[in-house]
ZASEPA-757991 format. One record per residue: residue number from 0; residue in one letter; chain; x, y, z of N, C-alpha, C in turn. Coordinates in nm, 3 decimals, always signed. Example, Ala and Ser with C-alpha at 12.3 -4.5 7.8 and 13.67 -1.06 7.14 Angstrom:
<pts>
resi,resn,chain,n.u,n.v,n.w,ca.u,ca.v,ca.w,c.u,c.v,c.w
0,A,A,+1.319,-0.569,+0.780,+1.230,-0.450,+0.780,+1.320,-0.330,+0.780
1,S,A,+1.285,-0.225,+0.708,+1.367,-0.106,+0.714,+1.290,+0.003,+0.787
</pts>
This chain:
<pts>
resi,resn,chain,n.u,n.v,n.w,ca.u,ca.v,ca.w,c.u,c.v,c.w
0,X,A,+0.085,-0.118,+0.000,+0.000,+0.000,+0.000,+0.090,+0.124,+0.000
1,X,A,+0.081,+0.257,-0.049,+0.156,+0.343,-0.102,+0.123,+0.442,+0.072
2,X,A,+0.212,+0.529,+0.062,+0.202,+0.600,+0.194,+0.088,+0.680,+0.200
3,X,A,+0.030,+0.741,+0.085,-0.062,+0.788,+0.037,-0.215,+0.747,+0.080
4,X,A,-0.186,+0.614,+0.012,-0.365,+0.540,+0.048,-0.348,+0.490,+0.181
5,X,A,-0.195,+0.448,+0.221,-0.207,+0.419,+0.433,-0.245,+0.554,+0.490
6,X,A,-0.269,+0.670,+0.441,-0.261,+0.784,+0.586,-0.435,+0.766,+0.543
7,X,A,-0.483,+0.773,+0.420,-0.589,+0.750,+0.365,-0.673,+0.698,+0.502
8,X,A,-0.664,+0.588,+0.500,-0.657,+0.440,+0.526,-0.698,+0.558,+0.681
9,X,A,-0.573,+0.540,+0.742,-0.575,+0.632,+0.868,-0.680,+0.722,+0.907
10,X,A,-0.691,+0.814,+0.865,-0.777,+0.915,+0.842,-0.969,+0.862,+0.837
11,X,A,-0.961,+0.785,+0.693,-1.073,+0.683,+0.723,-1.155,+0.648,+0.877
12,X,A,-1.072,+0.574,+0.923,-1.095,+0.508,+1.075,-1.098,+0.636,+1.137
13,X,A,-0.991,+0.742,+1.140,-1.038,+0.843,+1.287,-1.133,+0.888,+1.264
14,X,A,-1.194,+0.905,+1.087,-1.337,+0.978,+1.116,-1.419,+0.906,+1.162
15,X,A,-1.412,+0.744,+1.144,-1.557,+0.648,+1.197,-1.564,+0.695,+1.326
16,X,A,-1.420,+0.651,+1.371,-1.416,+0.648,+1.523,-1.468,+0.799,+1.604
17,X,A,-1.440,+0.916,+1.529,-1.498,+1.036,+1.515,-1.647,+0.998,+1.572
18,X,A,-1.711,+0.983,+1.468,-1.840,+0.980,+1.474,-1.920,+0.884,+1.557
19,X,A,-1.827,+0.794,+1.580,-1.894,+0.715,+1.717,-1.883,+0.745,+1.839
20,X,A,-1.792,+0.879,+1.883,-1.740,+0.933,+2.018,-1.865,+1.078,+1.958
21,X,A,-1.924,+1.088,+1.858,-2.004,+1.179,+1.862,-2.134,+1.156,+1.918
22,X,A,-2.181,+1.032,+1.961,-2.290,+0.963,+1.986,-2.251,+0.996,+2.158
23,X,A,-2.157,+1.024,+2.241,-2.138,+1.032,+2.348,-2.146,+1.158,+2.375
24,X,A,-2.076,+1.280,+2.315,-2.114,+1.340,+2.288,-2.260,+1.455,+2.252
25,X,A,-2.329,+1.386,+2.182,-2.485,+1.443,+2.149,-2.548,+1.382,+2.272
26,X,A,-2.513,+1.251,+2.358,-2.593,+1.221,+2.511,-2.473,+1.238,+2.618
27,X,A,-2.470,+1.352,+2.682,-2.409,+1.351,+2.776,-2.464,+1.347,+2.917
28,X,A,-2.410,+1.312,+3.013,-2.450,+1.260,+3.130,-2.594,+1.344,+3.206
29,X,A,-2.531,+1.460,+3.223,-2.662,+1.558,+3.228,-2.713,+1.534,+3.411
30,X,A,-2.788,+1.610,+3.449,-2.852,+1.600,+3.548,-2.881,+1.457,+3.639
31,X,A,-2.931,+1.370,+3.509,-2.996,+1.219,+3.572,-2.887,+1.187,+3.604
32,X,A,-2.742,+1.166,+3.512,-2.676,+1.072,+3.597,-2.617,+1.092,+3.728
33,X,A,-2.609,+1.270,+3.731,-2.560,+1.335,+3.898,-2.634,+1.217,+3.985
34,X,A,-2.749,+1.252,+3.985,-2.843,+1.263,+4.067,-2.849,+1.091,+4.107
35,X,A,-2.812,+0.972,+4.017,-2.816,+0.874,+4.027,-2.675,+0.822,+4.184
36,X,A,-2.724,+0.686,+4.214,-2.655,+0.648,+4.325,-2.518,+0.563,+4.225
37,X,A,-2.436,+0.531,+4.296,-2.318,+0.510,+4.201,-2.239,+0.462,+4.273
38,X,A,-2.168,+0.306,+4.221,-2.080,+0.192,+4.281,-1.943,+0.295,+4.330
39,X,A,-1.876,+0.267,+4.478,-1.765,+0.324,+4.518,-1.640,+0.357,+4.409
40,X,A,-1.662,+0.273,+4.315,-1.530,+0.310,+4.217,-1.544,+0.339,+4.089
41,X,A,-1.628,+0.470,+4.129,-1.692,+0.552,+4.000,-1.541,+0.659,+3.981
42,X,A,-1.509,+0.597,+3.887,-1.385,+0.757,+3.847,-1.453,+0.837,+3.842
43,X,A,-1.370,+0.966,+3.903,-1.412,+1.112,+3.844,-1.508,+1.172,+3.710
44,X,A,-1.546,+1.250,+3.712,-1.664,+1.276,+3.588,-1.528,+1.336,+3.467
45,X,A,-1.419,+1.380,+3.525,-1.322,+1.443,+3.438,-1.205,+1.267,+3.374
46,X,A,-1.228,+1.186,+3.427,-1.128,+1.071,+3.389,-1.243,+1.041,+3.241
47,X,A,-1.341,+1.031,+3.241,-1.441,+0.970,+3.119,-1.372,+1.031,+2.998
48,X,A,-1.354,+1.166,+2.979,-1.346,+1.223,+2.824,-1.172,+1.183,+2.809
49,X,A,-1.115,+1.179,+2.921,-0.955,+1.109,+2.884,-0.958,+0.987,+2.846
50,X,A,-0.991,+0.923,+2.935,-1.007,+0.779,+2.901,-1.013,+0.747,+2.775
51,X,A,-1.181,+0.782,+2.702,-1.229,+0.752,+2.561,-1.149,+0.837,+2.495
52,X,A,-1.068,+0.971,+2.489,-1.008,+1.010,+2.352,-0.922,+0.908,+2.368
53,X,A,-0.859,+0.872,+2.455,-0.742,+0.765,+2.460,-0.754,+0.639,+2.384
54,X,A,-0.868,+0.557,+2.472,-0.968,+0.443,+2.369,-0.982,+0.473,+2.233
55,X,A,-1.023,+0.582,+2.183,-1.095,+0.613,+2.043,-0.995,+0.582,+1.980
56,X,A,-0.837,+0.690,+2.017,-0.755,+0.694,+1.902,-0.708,+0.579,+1.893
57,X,A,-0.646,+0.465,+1.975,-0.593,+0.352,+2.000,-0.680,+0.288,+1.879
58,X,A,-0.792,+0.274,+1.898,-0.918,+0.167,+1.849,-0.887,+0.212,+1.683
59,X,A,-0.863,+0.328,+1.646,-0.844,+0.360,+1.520,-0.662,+0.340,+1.471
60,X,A,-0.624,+0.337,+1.562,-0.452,+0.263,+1.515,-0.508,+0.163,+1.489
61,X,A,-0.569,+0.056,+1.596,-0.623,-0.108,+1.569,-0.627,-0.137,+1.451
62,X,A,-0.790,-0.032,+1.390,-0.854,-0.033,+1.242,-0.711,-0.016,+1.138
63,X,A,-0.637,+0.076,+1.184,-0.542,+0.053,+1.049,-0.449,-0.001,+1.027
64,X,A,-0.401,-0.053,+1.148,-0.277,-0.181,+1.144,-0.380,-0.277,+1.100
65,X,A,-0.438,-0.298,+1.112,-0.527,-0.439,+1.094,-0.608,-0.431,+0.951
66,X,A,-0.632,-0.321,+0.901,-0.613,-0.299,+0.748,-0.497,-0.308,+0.654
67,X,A,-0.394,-0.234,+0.715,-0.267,-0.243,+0.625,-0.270,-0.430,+0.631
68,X,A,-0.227,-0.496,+0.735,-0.168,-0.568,+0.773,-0.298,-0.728,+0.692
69,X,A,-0.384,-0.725,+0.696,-0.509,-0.799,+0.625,-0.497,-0.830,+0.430
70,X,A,-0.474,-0.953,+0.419,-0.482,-0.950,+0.284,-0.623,-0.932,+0.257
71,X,A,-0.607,-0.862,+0.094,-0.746,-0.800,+0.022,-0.833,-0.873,+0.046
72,X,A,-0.800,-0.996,+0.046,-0.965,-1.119,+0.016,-1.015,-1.136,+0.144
73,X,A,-0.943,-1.080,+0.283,-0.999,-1.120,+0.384,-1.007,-0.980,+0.468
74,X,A,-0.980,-0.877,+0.441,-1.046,-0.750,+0.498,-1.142,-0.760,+0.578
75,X,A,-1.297,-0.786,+0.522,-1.384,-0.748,+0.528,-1.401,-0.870,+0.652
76,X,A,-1.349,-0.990,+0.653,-1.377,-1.092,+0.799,-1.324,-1.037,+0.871
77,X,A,-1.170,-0.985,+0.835,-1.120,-0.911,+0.959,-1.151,-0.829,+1.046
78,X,A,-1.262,-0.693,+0.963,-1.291,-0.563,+1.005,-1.403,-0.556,+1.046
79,X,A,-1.495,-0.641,+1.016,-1.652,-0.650,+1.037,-1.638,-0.653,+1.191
80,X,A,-1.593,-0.734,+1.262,-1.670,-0.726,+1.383,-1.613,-0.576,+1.444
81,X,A,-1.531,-0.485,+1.416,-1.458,-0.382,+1.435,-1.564,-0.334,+1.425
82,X,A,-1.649,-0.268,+1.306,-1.737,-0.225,+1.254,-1.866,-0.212,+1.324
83,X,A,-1.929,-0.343,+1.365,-2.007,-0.362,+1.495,-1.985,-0.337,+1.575
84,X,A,-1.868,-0.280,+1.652,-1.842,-0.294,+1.803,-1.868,-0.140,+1.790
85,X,A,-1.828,-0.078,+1.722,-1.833,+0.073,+1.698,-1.969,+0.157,+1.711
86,X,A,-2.057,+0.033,+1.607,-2.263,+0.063,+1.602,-2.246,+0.048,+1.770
87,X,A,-2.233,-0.048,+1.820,-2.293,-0.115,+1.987,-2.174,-0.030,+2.079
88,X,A,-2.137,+0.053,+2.038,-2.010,+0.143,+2.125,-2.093,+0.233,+2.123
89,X,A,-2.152,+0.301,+1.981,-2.285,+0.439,+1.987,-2.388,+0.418,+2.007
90,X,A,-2.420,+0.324,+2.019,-2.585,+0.267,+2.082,-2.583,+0.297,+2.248
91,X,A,-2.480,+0.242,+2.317,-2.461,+0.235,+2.441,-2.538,+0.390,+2.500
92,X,A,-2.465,+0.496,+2.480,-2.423,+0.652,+2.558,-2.600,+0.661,+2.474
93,X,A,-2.657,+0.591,+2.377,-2.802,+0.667,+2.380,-2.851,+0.580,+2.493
94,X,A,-2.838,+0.442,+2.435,-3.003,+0.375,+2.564,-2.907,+0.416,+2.737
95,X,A,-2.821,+0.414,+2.768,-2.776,+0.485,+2.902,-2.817,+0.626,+2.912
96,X,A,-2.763,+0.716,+2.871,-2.745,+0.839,+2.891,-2.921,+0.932,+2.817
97,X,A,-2.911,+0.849,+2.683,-2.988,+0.942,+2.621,-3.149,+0.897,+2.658
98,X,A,-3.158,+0.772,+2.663,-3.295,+0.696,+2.734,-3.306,+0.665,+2.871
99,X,A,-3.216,+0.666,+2.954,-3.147,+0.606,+3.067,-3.262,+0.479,+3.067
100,X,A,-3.231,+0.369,+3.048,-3.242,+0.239,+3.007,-3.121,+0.206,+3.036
101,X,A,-3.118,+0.164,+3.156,-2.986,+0.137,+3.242,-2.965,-0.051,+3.197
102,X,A,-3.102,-0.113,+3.184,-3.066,-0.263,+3.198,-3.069,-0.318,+3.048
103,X,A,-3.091,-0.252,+2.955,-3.099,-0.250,+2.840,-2.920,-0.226,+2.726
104,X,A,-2.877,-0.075,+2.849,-2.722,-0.048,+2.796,-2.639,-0.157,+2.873
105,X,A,-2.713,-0.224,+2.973,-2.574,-0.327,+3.050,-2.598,-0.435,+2.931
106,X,A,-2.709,-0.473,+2.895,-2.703,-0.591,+2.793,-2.623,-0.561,+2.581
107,X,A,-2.612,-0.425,+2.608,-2.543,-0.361,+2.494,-2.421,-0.360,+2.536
108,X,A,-2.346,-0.342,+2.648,-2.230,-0.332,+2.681,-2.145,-0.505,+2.693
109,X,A,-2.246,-0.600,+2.720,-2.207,-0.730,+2.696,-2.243,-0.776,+2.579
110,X,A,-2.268,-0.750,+2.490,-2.252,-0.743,+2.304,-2.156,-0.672,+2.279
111,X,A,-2.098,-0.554,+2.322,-1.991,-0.460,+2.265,-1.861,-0.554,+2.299
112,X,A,-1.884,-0.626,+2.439,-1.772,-0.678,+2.458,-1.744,-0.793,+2.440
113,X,A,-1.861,-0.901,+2.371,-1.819,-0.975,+2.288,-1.751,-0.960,+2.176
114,X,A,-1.793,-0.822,+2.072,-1.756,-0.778,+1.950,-1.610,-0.763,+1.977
115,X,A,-1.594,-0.705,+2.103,-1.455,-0.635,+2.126,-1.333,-0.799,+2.111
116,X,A,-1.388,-0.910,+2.234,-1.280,-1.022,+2.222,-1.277,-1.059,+2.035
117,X,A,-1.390,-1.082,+1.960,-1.356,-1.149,+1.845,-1.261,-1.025,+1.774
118,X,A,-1.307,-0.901,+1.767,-1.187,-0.781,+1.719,-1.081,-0.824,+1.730
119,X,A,-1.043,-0.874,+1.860,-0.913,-0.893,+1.911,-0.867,-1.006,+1.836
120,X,A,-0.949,-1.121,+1.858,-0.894,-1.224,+1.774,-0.909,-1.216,+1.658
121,X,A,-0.952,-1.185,+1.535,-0.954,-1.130,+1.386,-0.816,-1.046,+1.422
122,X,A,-0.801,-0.957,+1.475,-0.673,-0.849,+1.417,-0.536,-0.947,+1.496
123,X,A,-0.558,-1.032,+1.555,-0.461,-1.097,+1.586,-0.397,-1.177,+1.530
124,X,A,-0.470,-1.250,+1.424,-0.442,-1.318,+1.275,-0.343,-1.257,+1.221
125,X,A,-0.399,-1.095,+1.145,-0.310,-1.045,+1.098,-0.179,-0.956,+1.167
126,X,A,-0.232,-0.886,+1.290,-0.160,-0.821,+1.358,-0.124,-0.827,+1.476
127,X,A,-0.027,-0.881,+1.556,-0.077,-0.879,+1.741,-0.030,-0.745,+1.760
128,X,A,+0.016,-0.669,+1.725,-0.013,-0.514,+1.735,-0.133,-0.453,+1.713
129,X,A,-0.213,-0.479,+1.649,-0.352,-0.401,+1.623,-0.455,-0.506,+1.728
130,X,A,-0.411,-0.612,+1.757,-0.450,-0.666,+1.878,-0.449,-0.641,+2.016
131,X,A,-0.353,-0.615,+2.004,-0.279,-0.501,+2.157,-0.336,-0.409,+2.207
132,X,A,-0.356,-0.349,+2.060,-0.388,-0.184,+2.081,-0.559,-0.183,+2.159
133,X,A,-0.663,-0.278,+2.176,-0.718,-0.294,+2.154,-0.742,-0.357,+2.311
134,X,A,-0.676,-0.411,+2.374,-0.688,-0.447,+2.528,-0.679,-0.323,+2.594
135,X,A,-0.666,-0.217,+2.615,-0.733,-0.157,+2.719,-0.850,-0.102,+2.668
136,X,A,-0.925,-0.109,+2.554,-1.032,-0.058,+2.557,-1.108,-0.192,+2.622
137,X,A,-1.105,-0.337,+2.557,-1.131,-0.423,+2.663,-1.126,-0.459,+2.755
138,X,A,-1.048,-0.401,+2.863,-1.053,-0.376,+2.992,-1.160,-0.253,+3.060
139,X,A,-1.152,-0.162,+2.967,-1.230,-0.053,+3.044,-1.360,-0.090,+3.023
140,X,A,-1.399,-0.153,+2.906,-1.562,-0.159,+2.901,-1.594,-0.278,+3.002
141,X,A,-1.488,-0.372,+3.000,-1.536,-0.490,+3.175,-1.545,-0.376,+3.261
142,X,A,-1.480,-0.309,+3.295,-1.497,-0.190,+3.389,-1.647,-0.159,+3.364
143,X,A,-1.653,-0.111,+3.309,-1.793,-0.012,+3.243,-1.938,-0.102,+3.243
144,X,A,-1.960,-0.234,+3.234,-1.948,-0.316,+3.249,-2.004,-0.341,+3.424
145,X,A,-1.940,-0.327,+3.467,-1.935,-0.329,+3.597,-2.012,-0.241,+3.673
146,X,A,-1.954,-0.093,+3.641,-2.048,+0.010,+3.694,-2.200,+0.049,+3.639
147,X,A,-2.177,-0.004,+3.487,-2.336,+0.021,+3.503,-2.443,-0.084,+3.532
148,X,A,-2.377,-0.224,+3.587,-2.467,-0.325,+3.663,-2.497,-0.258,+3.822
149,X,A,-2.377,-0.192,+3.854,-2.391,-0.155,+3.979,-2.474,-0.071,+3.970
150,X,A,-2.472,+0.057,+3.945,-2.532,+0.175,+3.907,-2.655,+0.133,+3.849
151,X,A,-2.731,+0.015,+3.792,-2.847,-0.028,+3.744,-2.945,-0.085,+3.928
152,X,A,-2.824,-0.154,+3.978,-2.880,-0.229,+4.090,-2.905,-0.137,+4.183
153,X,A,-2.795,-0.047,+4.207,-2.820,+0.046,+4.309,-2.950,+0.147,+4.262
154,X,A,-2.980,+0.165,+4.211,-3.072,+0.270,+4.164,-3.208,+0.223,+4.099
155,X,A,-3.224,+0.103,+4.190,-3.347,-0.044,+4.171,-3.372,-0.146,+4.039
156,X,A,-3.288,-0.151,+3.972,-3.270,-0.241,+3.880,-3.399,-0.231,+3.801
</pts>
């Protein structure tokens, strides 16, 4: 691939990934979630927007090592579940935040993080670097994961 169509390539993914941190974005926490009761190891309201630019950009290195790195005929097995995890990454921040449908986003957040292990294993085929890149966002959503079962239970399930 020419340096040209890789930044391409690059660019591509940060806008997806763009537009799926825009879905968090257009639902932000707002009043309800203050006001909600919340598991002891709720990070700060200021750790969330670090965290995810951190996640986002990582997740879009993933997408393009794992593009460069993917022969043509198998791209599309590779990237698909990438692709999904991204829809069920912007679904989440609506049915939480934007519906607060607390037991609805915990069952979206255990689909995201199925999508997330097969990601891992697809880009691991071609890349264990674009595999890599890709474990702490799978760690934080077990996190996430976590607090919004808690945060579902505490606040009567």
């Amino acid at each position: 691939m020419t340096p040209t169509r890789s930044a391409l390539v690059l660019f591509g993914w940060l806008a997806l990934v763009t537009l799926t941190a825009l879905t968090g974005i257009a639902t932000p926490p707002g009043e309800w979630y203050a006001g909600l009761a919340k598991p002891p190891l709720t990070p700060p309201d200021l750790a969330f927007p670090i965290a995810w630019t951190t996640l986002y950009l990582l997740m879009a290195l993933a997408a393009w090592r794992a593009t460069l790195a993917a022969p043509a005929m198998a791209r599309w097995h590779t990237l698909w579940p990438f692709v999904a995890q991204l829809a069920a990454n912007a679904l989440w921040s609506i049915l939480f935040f934007g519906l607060h449908w607390m037991g609805l986003a915990l069952l979206d957040l255990l689909l995201l993080w199925g999508l997330i292990v097969l990601t891992i294993r697809r880009f691991a085929r071609v890349s264990s670097v674009a595999a890599w890149l890709l474990v702490p966002y799978l760690a934080w959503v077990s996190f996430a994961a976590y607090l919004n079962a808690a945060t579902w239970w505490l606040n009567g399930g």
